[in-house]
C-alpha positions as CSV (number, residue, x, y, z in Angstrom):
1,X,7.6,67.4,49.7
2,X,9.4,64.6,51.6
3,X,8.5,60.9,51.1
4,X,7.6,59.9,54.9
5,X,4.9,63.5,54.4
6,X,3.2,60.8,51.7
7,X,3.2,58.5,54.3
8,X,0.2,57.6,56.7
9,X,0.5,55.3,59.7
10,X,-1.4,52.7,57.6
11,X,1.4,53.0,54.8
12,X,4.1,52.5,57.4
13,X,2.7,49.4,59.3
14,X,2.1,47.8,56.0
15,X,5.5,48.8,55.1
16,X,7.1,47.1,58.2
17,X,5.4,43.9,57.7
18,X,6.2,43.6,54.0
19,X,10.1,44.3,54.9
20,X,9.4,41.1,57.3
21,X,8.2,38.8,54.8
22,X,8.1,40.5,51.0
23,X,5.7,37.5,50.2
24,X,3.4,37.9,53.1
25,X,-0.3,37.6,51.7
26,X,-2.1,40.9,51.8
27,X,-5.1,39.6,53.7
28,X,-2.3,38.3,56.8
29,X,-1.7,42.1,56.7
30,X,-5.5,43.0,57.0
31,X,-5.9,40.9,59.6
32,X,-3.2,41.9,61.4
33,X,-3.6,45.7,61.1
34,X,-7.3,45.3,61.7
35,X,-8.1,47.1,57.8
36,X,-9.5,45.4,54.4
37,X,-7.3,43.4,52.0
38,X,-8.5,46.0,49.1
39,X,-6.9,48.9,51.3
40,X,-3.5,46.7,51.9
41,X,-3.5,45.9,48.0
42,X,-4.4,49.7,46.9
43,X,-1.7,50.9,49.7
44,X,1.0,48.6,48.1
45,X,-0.1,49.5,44.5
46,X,0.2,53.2,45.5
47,X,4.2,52.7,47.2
48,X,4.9,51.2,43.9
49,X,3.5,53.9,41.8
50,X,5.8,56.1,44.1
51,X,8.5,54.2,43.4
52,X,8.5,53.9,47.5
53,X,8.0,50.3,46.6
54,X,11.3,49.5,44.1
55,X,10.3,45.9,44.0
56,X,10.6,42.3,45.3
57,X,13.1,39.9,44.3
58,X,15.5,36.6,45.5
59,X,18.8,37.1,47.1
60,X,20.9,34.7,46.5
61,X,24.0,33.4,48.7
62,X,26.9,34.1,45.8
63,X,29.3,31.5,47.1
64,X,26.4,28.8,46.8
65,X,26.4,29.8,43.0
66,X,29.7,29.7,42.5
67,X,31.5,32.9,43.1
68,X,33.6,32.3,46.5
69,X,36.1,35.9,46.0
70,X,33.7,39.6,46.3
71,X,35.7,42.6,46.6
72,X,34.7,46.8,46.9
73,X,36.8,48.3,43.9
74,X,36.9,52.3,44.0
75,X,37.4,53.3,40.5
76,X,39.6,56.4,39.1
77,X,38.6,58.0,36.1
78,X,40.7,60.2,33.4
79,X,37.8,62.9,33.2
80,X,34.3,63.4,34.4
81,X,33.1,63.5,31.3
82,X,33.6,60.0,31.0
83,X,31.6,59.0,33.6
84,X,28.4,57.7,31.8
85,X,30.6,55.8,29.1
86,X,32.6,53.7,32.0
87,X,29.2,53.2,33.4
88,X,27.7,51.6,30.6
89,X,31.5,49.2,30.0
90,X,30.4,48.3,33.8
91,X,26.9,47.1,33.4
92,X,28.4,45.2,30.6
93,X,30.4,43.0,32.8
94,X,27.8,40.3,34.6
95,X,30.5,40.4,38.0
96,X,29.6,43.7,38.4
97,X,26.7,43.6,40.7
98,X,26.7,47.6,42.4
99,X,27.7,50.6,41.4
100,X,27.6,54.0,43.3
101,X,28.5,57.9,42.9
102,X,31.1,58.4,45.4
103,X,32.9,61.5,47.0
104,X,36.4,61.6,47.7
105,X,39.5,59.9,45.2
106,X,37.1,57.8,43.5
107,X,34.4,58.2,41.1
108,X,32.7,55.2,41.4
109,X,32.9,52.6,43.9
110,X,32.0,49.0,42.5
111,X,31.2,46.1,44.2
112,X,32.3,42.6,42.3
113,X,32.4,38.5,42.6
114,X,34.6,36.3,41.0
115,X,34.7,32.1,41.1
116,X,38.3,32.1,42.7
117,X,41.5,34.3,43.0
118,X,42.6,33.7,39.5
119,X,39.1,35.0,37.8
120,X,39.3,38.1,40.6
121,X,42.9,39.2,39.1
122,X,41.4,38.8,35.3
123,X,37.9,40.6,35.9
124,X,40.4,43.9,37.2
125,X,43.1,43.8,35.0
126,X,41.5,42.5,32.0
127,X,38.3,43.7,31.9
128,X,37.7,46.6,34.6
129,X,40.9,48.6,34.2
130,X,40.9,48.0,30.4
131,X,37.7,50.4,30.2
132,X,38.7,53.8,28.1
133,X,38.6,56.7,30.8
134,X,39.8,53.9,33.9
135,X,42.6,55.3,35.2
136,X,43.1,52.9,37.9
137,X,40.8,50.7,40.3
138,X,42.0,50.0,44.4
139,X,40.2,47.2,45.7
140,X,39.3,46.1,49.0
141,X,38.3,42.0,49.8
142,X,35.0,41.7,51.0
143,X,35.4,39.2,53.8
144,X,31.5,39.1,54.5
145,X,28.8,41.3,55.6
146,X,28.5,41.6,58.7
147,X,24.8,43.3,58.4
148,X,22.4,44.7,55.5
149,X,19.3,46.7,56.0
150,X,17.1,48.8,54.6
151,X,15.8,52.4,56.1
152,X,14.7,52.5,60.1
153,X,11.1,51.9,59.3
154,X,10.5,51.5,63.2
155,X,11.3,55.5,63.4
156,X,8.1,56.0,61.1
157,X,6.1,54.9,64.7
């Protein structure tokens, strides 16, 4: 069964509102979508338990921190078979914030941030493309993002 079937218009309001403001109290929400603060706080505690809900956290600006050079790096690997090991070397490495199954040349496509040129060139050569079962990694500079968002909750209306 799909997701949105799990999904009742109460579900997606509350949805929309949390995706507004992750921290926004539950009883704002009540209010707002005329309902009781139990049913908003059951509702969320049942989107977590579906794992509809993955979590809330801080995003923070990487440049603020310290890490001015981000770059896309599509990764080549020897076998397959190697695929979970490679995986594992790349959690390892703190600079590695994403990592995704892709189609296509690459096996994985990494995203990555490094303090300044210098620390970029080290992190592939040294650490990246060092990994048993890397063949080779292309990179692409991430200049920005130019947007970020999650699913099109307004198409659950």
């Amino acid at each position: 069964m799909p997701q949105d079937a799990l999904l009742d218009q109460y579900d997606k309001k509350i949805l929309m509102e949390l995706e507004k403001d992750a921290k926004k109290p539950f009883s704002t929400i009540a209010s707002e979508l005329d309902i009781s603060h139990t049913m908003v706080g059951q509702r969320v505690t049942r989107l977590k338990a579906l794992n509809i809900i993955k979590g809330s956290t801080i995003i923070l600006d990487e440049s603020k921190v310290g890490f001015d050079w981000a770059a896309f790096s599509g990764v080549v690997l020897q076998e397959d078979s190697k695929t979970e090991d490679v995986i594992k070397q790349l959690k390892a490495i703190p600079e590695v914030l994403e990592c995704y199954f892709v189609s296509g040349e690459y096996a994985l496509l990494i995203r990555i941030v490094a303090k300044d040129r210098e620390d970029m060139r080290k992190l592939l050569f040294e650490k990246i493309d060092t990994i048993p079962g890397v063949v080779k990694s292309e990179s692409m500079i991430d200049l920005g993002c130019a947007f970020k968002r999650n699913v099109p909750l307004s198409s659950f209306e």
